[in-house]
C-alpha positions, 0 to 999 in steps of 0.5 A, a space after each residue: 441479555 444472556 442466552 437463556 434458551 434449552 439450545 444455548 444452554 447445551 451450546 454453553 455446556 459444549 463450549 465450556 468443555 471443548 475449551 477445557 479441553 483444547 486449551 493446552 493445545 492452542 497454547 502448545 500451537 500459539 508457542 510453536 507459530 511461524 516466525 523469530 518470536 513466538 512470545 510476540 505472536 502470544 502478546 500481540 497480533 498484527 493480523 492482515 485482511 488485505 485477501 478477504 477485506 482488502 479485496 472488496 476494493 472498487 477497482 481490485 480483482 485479484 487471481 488466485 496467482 496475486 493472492 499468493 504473490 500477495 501473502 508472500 510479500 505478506 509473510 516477508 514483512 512478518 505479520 502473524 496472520 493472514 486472512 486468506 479469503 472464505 473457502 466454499 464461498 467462491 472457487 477463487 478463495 477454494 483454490 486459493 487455500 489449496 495452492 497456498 498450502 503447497 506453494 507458500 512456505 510461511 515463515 513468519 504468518 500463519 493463514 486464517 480462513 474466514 467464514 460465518 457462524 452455523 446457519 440458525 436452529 441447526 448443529 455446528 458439525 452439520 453445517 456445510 460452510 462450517 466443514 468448508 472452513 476445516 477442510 481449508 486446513 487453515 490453523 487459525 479460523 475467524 468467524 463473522 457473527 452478528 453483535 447488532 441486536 436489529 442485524 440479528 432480527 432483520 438480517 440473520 431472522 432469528 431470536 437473540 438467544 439463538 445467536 448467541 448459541 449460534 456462536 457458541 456451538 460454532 466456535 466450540 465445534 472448530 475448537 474440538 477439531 483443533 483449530 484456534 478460532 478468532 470471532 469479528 463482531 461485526 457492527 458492533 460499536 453500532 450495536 454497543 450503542 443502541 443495546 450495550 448489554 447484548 453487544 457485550 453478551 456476544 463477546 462474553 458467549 464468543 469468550 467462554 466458548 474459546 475464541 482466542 480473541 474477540 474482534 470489535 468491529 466498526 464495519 461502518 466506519 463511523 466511530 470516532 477514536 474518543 468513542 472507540 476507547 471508552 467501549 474497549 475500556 468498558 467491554 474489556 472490563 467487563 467481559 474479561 476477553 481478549 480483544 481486537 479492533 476491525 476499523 473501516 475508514 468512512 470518518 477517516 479516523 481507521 488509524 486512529 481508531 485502531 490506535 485507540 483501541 490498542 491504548 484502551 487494552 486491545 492486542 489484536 489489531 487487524 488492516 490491510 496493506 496500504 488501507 484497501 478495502 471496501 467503500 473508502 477502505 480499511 485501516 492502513 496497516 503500515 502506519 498502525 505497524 509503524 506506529 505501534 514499533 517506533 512510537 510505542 515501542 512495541 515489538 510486534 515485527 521480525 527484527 529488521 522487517 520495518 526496513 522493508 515496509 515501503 518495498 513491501 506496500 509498493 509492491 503490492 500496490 503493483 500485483 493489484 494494478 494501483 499506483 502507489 499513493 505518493 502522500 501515504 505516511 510513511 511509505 508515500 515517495 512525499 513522505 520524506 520530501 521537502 520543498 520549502 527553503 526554510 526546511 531545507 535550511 533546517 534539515 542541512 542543520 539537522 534532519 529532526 528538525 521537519 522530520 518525525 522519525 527517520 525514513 530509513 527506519 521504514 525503508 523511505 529515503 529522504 528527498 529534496 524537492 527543488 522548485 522556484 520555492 527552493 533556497 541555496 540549502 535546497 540546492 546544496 542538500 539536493 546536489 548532495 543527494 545527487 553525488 555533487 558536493 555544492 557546499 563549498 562554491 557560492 556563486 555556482 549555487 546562485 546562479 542553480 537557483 536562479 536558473 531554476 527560479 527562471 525555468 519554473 516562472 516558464 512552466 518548468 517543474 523540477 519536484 517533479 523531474 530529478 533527472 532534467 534537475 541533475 542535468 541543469 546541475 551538472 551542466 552549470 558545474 561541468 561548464 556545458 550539459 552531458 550530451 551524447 547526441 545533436 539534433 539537427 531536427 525532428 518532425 512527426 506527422 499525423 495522416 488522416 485517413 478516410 477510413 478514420 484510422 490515422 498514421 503517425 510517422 516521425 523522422 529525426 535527423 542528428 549527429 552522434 560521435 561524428 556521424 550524421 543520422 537520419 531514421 524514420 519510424 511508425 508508431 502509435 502516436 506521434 510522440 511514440 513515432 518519435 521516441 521510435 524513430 530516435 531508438 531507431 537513429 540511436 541504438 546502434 551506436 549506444 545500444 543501453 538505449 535497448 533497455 530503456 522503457 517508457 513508463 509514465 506520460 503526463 501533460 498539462 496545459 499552463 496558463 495562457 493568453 491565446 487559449 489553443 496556444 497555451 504553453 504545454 508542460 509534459 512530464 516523462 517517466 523511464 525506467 531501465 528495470 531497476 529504477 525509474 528517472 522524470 524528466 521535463 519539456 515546457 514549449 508552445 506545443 505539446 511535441 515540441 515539449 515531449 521532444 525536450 523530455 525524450 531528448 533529457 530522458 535518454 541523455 540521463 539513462 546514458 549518463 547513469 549507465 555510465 556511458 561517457 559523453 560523446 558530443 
């Protein structure tokens, strides 16, 4: 179907002639882009929607202060777009593209504001959420159209033809205001499906009219990377128009399916940081940048800036208050760990052998992961990692071995507590563990009070360089009374511990005979403002084994401060 109708035909004219005339300009502004490699910018885009799409995430609510901490860390790992939000469709997103003009000096990016085409059977210039996108002052504009022919009848209510005109005028009228204009089909593999030749009118329309790059979009995430390449291949063929990939991830294939555009001839190709986005998310834009750089030897980053790509996905993971996810590809802290004895003998040979690439490539290091799984090369590898060279002493890596083998059969985890692992290690190899305090005892007590408040109080009692301590503190539980009341006993005397925070706690309860009286495993994260160390306590009772972990996680924060040990 083509647009056949008086008012697309005007709209076609208009199109064609705005084109003609900005043509030179888009070219003039494409080659003097932000960033090292304004060619890049003009072969391929790597265009980031974690502002607008990324935001739509359940549990995302971000300020106008975390969309601009957000396009920083956007702009240092140098993608080439970022899309900012929708002006005049929210005060956020209005502001937002106030602020970021004055506080964000992009070096690499450039901002792209997004909105609708014109509203049906009225002018481009007269519509008031179109002159919202100009007054932005966003370089770069991408439009959402409809390329479904059924959303065309049921959501926009208007005819084929009057959509295509829609677009036309729209992209014409923001390319004479000179502005380089990108249009996301929405629906569009859904569309090609059931109307082929109408999916394609729009990107030809979208084409002629001036749109630097026309985005094919599986908004419903359905599509399978088979499917994606054949109808990239025949739009391209068929349209002549350059061509992005917007995929969701509802089949799990948002990576794939973008990658299968990219073989089928797209150069465009849009994500989001660490794949958020609504229902299940977007494609992930790390591993579709990673991939594109070290598996297809595409250039399409800064030279250095991969390096920071799992700095970059963690701290964005912390402005928009998500744990990182360990197991992300490339990124993830597990991307690059190895448990098993037959790895770790494989990789002490060769780290190739069980790895696809190597982690510092992306700014990931390789990890060790010690467990009742784990061999005398795992122990050997991991006392490396750790600064202790174990190559050269057989039977102190037995006995490691077996002692972990030991530990873990009581419910110990050392994959997941680095810092108990190295005290283990040391403490075989050194003859005794590092100790900088005694403990003579502890207890916490929990009162409860009639008006169902209750009061945790704890009290320890140690030694430390030769004197007796005694401190009691509150807190609001009883293991915080304990930490509290062992910071209390302690910080005079090494007063690192000031520094120290709590910041993760876990507890599971292993299997057992006795139901209530099963053994608890609790896990510990502290962290000093640099960098953070896990440490574990197994016991019969859910103190008693936090005790352990505080008792190794001030015991190892002292030792990496390089406080020497007193006891």
């Amino acid at each position: 179907m083509t647009a056949t109708t008086p008012g697309a035909q005007d709209a076609a004219r208009t199109a064609a002639e705005a084109k003609a005339r900005t043509a030179a300009e888009a070219e003039a502004r494409t080659a003097a882009a932000p960033g090292a490699d304004a060619a890049v910018a003009r072969d391929f885009h790597v265009f980031d929607t974690t502002l607008r799409d990324g935001a739509q995430r359940e549990g995302i609510n971000l300020t106008v202060a975390d969309k601009l901490t957000i396009a920083r860390h956007l702009d240092d790992f140098g993608v080439g777009f970022i899309e900012g939000g929708w002006p005049g469709a929210n005060p956020r997103d209005t502001e937002f593209f106030q602020r970021v003009r004055k506080e964000v000096p992009f070096r690499h990016a450039q901002l792209v504001a997004f909105g609708a085409t014109r509203r049906a059977h009225t002018k481009a210039a007269d519509d008031a959420q179109v002159q919202a996108l100009l007054d932005s002052g966003a370089p770069v504009i991408t439009l959402v159209a409809k390329s479904h022919d059924r959303h065309v009848a049921l959501a926009l209510r208007t005819t084929l033809d009057e959509n295509l005109a829609m677009i036309a005028d729209t992209v014409a009228h923001l390319r004479a205001q000179g502005r380089r204009v990108f249009l996301d089909c929405e629906h569009f593999f859904d569309g090609y499906r059931e109307n082929p030749e109408y999916a394609k009118a729009v990107v030809r329309t979208a084409h002629e009219a001036g749109a630097d790059v026309v985005v094919l979009c599986d908004t419903n995430g359905g599509m399978l990377p088979a499917q994606v390449g054949a109808i990239v291949q025949t739009v391209l063929a068929d349209t002549g128009a350059r061509l992005g990939i917007h995929a969701q991830d509802d089949t799990g294939c948002a990576v794939a399916n973008t990658l299968a555009a990219v073989d089928a001839g797209a150069t465009h190709v849009q994500g989001t940081a660490n794949g958020y986005g609504e229902r299940v998310g977007n494609a992930n834009l790390f591993p579709v940048v990673a991939a594109l750089e070290l598996k297809y030897g595409r250039k399409v980053l800064p030279e250095g800036a991969l390096r920071e790509m799992t700095r970059i996905s963690h701290a964005i993971a912390e402005v928009v208050n998500l744990t990182p996810a360990t197991h992300q590809p490339y990124v993830g802290v597990s991307a690059f760990a190895h448990k098993g004895g037959l790895h770790a003998s494989a990789i002490k040979v060769d780290p190739a052998l069980y790895q696809h690439i190597e982690p510092e490539l992306v700014g990931n290091r390789l990890r060790m992961l010690v467990s009742d799984m784990a061999g005398r090369a795992s122990v050997e590898l991991k006392g490396k990692e750790l600064g202790i060279d174990l190559s050269g002493d057989r039977e102190l890596v037995g006995r490691v071995v077996a002692r972990v083998k030991e530990h873990e059969l009581k419910g110990y985890s050392y994959e997941a507590a680095d810092a108990s692992f190295e005290l283990l290690l040391r403490s075989e190899a050194e003859g005794r563990a590092p100790r900088y305090f005694r403990t003579e005892s502890w207890r916490a007590i929990v009162e409860d009070r009639p008006d169902g408040s209750h009061a945790n109080e704890a009290t320890v009692k140690l030694w430390a360089k030769g004197e007796r301590i005694v401190a009691t503190a509150e807190g609001n539980g009883p293991v915080n009374a304990l930490d509290r009341a062992l910071r209390v006993a302690l910080e005079r005397i090494h007063p690192e511990l000031a520094g120290f925070r709590l910041t993760d706690y876990k507890v599971r309860i292993l299997e057992g005979r006795h139901g209530t009286e099963s053994t608890t495993r609790v896990l510990i994260s502290t962290g000093d403002g640099v960098t953070e160390w896990s440490t574990v306590g197994v016991a019969d009772n859910v103190i008693a084994a936090s005790w352990q972990a505080l008792e190794d996680a001030y015991t190892y924060g002292l030792l990496r401060a390089g406080v020497a040990p007193s006891e």
